[in-house]
C-alpha positions in Angstrom: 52.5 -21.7 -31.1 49.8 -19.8 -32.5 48.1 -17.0 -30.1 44.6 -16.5 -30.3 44.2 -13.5 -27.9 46.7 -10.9 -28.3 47.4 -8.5 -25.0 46.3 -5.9 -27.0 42.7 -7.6 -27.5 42.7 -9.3 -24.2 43.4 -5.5 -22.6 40.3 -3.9 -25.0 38.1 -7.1 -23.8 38.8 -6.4 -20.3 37.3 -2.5 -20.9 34.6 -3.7 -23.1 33.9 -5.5 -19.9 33.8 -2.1 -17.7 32.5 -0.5 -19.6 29.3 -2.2 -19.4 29.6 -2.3 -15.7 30.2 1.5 -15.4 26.7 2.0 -17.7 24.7 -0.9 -16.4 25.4 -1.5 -12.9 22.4 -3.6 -12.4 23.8 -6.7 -13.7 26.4 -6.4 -11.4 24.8 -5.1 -8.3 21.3 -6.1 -8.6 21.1 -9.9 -10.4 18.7 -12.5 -8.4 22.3 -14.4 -8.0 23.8 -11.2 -7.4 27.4 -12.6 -5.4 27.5 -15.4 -7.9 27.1 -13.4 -10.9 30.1 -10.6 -9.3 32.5 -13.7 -8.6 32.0 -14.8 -12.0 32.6 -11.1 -14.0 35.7 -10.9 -11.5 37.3 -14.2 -12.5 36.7 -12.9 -16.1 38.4 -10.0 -15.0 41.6 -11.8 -13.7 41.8 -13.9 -16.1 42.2 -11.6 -19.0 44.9 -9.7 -16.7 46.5 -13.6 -16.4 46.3 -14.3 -20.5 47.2 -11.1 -20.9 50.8 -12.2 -21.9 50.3 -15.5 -22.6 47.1 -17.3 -23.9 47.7 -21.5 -24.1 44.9 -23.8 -25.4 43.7 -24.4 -21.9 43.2 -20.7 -21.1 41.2 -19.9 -24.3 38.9 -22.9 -23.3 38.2 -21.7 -20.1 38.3 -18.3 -21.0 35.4 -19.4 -23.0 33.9 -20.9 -20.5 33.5 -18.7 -17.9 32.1 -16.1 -20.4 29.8 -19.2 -21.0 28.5 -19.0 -17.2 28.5 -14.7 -17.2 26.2 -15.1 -20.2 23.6 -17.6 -18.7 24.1 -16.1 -14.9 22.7 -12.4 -16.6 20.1 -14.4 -18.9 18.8 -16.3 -15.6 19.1 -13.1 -13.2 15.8 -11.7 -11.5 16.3 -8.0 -9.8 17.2 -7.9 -6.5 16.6 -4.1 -6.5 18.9 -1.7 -6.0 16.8 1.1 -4.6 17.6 2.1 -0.9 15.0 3.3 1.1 16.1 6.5 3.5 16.9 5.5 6.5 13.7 6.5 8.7 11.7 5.6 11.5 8.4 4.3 10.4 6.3 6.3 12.8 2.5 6.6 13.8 0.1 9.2 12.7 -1.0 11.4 15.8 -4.3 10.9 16.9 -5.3 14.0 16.2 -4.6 13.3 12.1 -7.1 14.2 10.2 -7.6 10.7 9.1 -8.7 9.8 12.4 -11.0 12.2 12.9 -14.7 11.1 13.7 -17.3 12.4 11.6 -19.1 15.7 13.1 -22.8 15.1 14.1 -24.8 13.0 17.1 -23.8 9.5 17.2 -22.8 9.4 13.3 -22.1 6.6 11.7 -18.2 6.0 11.6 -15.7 3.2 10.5 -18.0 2.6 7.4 -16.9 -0.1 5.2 -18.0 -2.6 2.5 -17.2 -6.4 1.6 -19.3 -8.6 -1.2 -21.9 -10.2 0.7 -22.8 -13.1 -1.8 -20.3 -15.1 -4.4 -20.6 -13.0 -6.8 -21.7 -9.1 -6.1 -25.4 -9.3 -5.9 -25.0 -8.6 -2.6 -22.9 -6.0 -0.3 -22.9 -6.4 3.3 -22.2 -2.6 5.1 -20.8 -2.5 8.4 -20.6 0.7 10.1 -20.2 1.7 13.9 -22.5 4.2 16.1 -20.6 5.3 19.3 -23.2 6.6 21.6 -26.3 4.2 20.7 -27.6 1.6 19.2 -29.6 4.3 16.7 -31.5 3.5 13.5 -30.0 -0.4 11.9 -31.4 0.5 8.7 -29.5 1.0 5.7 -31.5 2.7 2.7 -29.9 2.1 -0.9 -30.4 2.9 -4.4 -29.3 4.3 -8.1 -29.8 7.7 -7.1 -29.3 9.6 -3.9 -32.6 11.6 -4.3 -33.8 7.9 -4.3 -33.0 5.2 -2.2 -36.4 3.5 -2.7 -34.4 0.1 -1.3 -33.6 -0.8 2.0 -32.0 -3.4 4.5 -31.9 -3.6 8.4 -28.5 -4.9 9.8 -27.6 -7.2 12.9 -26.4 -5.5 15.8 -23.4 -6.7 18.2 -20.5 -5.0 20.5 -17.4 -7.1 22.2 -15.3 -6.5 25.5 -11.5 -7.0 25.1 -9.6 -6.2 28.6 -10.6 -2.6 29.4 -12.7 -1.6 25.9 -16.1 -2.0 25.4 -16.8 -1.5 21.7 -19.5 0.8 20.4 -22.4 -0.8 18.2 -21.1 -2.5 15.4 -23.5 -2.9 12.7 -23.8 -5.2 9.6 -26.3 -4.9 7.1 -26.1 -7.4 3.2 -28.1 -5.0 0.8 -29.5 -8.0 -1.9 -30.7 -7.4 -5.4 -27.9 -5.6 -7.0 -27.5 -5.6 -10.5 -23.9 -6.3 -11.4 -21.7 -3.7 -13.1 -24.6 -0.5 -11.4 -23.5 2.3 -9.3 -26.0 2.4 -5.8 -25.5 5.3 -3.6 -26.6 4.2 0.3 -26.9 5.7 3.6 -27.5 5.4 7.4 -28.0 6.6 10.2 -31.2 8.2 10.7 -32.5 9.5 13.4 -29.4 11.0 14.3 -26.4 11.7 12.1 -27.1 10.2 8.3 -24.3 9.8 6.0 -24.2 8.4 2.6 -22.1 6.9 0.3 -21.7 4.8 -2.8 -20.0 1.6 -4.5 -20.3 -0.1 -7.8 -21.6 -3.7 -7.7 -18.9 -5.8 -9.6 -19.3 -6.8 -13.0 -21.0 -9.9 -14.1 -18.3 -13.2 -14.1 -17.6 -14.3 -17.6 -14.3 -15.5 -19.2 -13.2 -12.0 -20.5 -15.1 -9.6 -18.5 -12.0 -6.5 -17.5 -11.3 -5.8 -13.8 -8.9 -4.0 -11.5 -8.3 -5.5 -8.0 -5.6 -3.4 -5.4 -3.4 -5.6 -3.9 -2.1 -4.3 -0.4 -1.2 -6.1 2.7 0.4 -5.4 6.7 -1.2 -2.0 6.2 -1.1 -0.7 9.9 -1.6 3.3 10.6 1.5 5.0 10.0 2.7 7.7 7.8 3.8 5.0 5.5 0.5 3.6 5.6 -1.2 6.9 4.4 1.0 6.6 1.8 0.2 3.6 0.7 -3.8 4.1 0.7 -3.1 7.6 -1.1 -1.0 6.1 -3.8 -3.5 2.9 -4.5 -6.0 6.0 -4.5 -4.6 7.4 -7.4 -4.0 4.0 -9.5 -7.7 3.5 -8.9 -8.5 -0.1 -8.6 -12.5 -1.3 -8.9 -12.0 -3.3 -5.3 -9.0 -4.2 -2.6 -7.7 -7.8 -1.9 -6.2 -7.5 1.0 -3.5 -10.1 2.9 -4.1 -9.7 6.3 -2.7 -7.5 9.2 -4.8 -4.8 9.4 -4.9 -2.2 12.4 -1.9 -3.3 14.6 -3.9 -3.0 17.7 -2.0 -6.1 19.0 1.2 -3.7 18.5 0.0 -1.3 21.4 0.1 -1.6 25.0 -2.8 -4.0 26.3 -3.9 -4.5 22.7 -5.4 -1.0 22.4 -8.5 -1.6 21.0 -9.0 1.6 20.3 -6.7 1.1 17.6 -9.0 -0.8 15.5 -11.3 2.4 15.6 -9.1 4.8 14.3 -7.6 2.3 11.7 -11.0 1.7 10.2 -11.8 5.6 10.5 -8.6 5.8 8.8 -9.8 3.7 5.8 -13.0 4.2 5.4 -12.1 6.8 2.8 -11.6 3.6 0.2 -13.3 0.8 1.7 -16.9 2.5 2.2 -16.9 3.0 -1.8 -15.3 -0.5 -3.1 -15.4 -4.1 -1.5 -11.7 -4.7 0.3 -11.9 -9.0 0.7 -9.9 -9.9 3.7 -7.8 -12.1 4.5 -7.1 -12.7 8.5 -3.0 -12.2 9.6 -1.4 -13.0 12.8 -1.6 -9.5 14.0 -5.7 -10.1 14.0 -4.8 -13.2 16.2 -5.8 -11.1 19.6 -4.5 -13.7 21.2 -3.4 -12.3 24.8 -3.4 -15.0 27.8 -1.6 -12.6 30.2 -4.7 -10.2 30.4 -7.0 -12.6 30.4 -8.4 -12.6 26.0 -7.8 -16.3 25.0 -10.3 -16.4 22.2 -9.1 -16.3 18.6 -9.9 -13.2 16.2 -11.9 -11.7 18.3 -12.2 -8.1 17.3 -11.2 -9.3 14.1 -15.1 -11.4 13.5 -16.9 -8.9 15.4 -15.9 -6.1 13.1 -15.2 -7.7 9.6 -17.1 -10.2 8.0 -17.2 -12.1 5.2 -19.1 -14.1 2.5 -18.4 -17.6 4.2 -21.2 -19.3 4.2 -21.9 -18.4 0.7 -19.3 -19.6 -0.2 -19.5 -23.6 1.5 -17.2 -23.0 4.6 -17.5 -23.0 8.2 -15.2 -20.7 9.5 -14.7 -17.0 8.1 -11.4 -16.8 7.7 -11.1 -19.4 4.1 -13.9 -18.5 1.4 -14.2 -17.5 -1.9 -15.7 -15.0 -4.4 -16.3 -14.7 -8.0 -15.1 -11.2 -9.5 -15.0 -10.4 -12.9 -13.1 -13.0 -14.8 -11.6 -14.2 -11.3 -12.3 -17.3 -9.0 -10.5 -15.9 -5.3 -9.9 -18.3 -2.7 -9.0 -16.9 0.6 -7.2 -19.4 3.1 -6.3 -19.0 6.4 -2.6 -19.5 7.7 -3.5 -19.4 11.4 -6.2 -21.6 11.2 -5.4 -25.7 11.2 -5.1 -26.9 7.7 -3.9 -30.2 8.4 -5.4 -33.2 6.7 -9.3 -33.9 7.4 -9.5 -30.2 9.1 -13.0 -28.4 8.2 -10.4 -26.2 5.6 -8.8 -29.1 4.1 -11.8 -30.6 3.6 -13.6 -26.8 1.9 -10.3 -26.7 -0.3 -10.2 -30.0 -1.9 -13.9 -29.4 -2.6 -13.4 -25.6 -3.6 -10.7 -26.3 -6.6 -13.5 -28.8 -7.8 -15.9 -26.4 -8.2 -13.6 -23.8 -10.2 -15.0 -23.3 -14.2 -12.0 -21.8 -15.8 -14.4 -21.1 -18.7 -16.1 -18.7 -16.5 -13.7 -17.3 -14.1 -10.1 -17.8 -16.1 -8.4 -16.6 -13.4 -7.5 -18.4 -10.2 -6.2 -16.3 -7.1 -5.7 -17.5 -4.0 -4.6 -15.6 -1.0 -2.8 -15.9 2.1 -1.1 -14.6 4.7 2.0 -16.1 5.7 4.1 -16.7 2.2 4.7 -20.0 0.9 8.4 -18.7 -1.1 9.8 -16.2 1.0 14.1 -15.4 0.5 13.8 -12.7 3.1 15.3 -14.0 6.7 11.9 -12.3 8.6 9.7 -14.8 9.0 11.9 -17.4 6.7 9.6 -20.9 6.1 7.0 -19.8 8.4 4.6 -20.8 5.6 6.3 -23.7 5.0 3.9 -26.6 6.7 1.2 -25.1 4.9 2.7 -25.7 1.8 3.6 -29.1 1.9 -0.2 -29.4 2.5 -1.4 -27.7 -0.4 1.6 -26.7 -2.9 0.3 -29.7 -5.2 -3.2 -29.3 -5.5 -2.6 -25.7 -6.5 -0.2 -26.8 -9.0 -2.7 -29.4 -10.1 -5.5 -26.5 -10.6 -2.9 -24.4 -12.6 -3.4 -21.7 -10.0 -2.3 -18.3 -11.8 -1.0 -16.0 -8.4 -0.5 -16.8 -5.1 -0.9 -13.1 -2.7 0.6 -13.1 0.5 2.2 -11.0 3.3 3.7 -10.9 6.6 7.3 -10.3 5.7 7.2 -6.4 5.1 9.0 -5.8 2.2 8.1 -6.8 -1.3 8.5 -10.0 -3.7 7.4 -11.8 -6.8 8.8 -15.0 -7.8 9.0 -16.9 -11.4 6.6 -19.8 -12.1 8.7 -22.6 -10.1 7.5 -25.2 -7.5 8.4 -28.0 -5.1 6.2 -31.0 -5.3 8.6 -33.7 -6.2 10.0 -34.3 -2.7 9.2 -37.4 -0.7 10.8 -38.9 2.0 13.7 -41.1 0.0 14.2 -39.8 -3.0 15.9 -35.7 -2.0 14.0 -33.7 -4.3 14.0 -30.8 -2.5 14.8 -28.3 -4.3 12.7 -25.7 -5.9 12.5 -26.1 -10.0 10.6 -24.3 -12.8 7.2 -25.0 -13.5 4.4 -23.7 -15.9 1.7 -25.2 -14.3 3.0 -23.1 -11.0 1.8 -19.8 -9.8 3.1 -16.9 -9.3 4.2 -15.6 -5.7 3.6 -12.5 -4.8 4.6 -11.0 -1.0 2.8 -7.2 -0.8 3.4 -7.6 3.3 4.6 -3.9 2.2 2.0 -1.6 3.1 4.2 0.7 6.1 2.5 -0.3 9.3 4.4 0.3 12.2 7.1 -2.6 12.7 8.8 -1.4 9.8 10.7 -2.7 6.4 12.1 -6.2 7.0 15.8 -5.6 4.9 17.3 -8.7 5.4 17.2 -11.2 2.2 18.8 -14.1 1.9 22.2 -13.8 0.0 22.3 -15.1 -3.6 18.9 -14.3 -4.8 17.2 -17.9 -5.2 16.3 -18.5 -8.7 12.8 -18.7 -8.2 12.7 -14.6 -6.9 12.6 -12.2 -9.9 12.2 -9.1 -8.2 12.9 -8.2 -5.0 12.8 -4.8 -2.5 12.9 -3.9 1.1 10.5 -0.8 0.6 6.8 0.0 1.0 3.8 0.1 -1.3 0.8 -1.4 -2.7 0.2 -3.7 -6.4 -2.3 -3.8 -9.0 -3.5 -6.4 -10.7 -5.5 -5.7 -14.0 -7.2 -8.5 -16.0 -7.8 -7.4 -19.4 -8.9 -10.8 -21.1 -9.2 -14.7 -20.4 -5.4 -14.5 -21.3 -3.5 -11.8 -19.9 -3.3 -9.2 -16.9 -0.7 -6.8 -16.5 0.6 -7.0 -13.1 1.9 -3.6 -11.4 3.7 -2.5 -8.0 4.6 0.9 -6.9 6.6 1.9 -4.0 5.8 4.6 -2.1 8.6 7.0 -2.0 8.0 7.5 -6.0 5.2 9.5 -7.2 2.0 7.8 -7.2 2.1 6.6 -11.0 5.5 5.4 -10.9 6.0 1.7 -11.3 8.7 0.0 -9.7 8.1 -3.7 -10.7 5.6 -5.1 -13.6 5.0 -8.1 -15.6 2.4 -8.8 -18.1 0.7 -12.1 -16.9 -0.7 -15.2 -19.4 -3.5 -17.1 -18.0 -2.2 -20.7 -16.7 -5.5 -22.3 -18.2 -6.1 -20.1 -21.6 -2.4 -19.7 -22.8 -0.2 -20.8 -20.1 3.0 -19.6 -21.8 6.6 -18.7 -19.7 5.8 -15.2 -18.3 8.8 -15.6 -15.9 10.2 -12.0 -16.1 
């Protein structure tokens, strides 16, 4: 009987084989079915030590076979990352950080930050906070700061939670902006003015260029400085933000106190661009046992948003129009059951989408929808059952979420075919999909959440227990390149990126 393999090629096979592994570890250590894909290279690896004196029909046919299954297990991996973060505590700034530190001056205006006030960017609503009084509500604005020839007065309104008393929190929506201008504005007067600037976003249309940070779970630790520093330096034109903000909840009696120093901490970025949020669990407030039962509430006194512009009743699901981008912002914590007021403004919402104008179609969230990490594991399942067709049916493009606190973006799959008989459960690729992305990364004080599911599910493609922020740049009506870097590289360094087609315009398979 003929031989086919020789021991002498079965033995240089076998360090063909480890070779490779020696030089390119991540197919063995860091495929998305990483235990699968080592059992399967170690059966090759036996086997060619078994045939090595004797190769018989049979063996070359399953010889052949299982380098069959190696092949398409490495074609089909994703990248469960093999960067280790140090093992370190995620601590707290001190209070006495200089990021804390409240402006100099008589009752100046502090925590000063910006949101779109309108749809689309003709308006900016500034909120700000005066600790001692009331002082001046007016907001003067302008394209030059010798200038300010416009101006706005803002609402006025404080909250109690436990043993805080806020100081004056003021909102003011400057109207009449010209999209794509630079206004400079300030507040203040009569005591301590300050000013500052933003640039009104550009005009929507179908291939109008725009840079949104994506960051989520920021909290105020030294990993969250990081975090704002880094998204700093990749300069994005405006912040969409997943929820889980200040971690007041985190301290003792829900330190309100907290939410002043986290927006004093911020206020560096988000008094010069719009940041759209998104409310998380940790803006819940919910805290029977001192006696705070109502939902949110530091949350709506401090932060609001374009709701009502925008068709809804509640301000936690809206949506804006950016650039070449339709956002939809939903709300995980509020009841999206069927009939609910956000059922109801979602089935109307992905109606009124033109992907002529805005191409793109984000949506937001907070608790994830595909999640293989065992921290919050199919919390944000209910929600969707609810709505995992529709945005199928829209040919959403990304899906942002956070909560878990660590990082993960999926490949274009779904799960809509399930009903109750026929056990189509399972999770299966899908153009018409979006993608998933999980930012819950940005180093607030609970720390990374390092346990994921083992194998890597085929949907993941990437996947890392460290912290960071993304970017998300839309060049055209067909592609944005997709970036996220973790923190403990330099600022510039990306970790994880994929060039993105348009689901609408060219919706090829851009599952990398």
């Amino acid at each position: 009987m003929q031989t086919f393999l020789s021991p002498t090629r079965v033995c240089v096979g076998r360090l063909q084989i480890q070779r490779v592994l020696l030089y390119n570890p991540s197919l063995f250590l860091s495929s998305s079915n990483s235990e699968s894909f080592q059992a399967l290279l170690c059966s090759l690896l036996s086997f060619l030590d078994l045939v090595r004196c004797e190769c018989t029909m049979a063996a070359r046919r399953l010889l052949g076979l299982l380098a069959l299954a190696v092949l398409l297990a490495a074609a089909d991996a994703g990248v469960a990352s093999a960067y280790r973060r140090k093992l370190e505590a995620t601590a707290d700034m001190p209070l006495d950080a200089d990021v804390f530190r409240v402006p100099p001056g008589y009752n100046a205006p502090q925590q000063v930050h910006i949101t779109l006030g309108d749809q689309t960017g003709t308006a900016m609503t500034v909120s700000w906070v005066t600790p001692d009084k009331p002082g001046n509500s007016t907001v003067t604005y302008g394209r030059s700061p010798e200038k300010m020839v416009l101006s706005a007065r803002a609402t006025l309104t404080r909250y109690d939670y436990y043993n805080y008393t806020s100081g004056f929190i003021h909102h003011c929506n400057l109207t009449g902006l010209k999209h794509g201008v630079k206004y400079y504005y300030a507040m203040g007067f009569g005591h301590t003015v300050r000013t500052f600037s933003f640039t009104a976003p550009p005009k929507p249309g179908p291939d109008v260029p725009f840079k949104f940070g994506l960051i989520g779970d920021l909290g105020q630790t030294f990993d969250s400085n990081s975090t704002v520093s880094h998204y700093e330096a990749n300069a994005g034109d405006a912040v969409l933000f997943v929820g889980d903000l200040s971690y007041a909840d985190n301290y003792p009696l829900h330190d309100n106190n907290r939410w002043d120093t986290w927006a004093r901490f911020v206020e560096r970025s988000v008094a010069y661009q719009p940041w759209l949020w998104t409310a998380g669990n940790h803006e819940l407030d919910y805290a029977p046992e001192i006696g705070e039962t109502t939902l949110f509430k530091p949350f709506t006194h401090r932060y609001p948003t374009p709701y009502r512009a925008a068709g809804s009743t509640e301000p936690f699901w809206y949506s804006v129009k950016i650039a070449s981008a339709h956002i939809i912002v939903l709300a995980s914590y509020s009841a999206y059951g069927k009939y609910t007021p956000q059922w109801l403004w979602l089935s109307q919402e992905l109606g009124r989408v033109d992907r002529k104008m805005t191409p793109w179609l984000i949506v937001l969230l907070h608790s994830p929808w595909y999640n293989s990490n065992n921290y919050h594991y199919m919390e944000g399942e209910t929600m969707r059952v609810q709505f995992e067709q529709w945005l199928v049916s829209a040919k959403v493009d990304v899906v942002l979420a956070g909560h878990v606190h660590s990082y993960e973006r999926s490949r274009r799959f779904s799960n809509i075919e399930y009903d109750i008989v026929n056990g189509k459960s399972t999770p299966a690729h899908n153009l018409d999909a979006p993608v998933y992305i999980n930012i819950g990364d940005g180093g607030n004080i609970e720390g990374i959440a390092d346990n994921f599911t083992k194998p890597m599910p085929a949907y993941s493609a990437f996947r890392e227990a460290s912290f960071g922020h993304a970017t998300l740049e839309i060049k055209n009506r067909t592609h944005a390149y997709y970036e996220w870097h973790r923190n403990h590289d330099g600022a510039k360094v990306t970790a994880d990126s994929v060039w993105l087609t348009n689901r609408y315009w060219m919706p090829t398979d851009d599952s990398n």
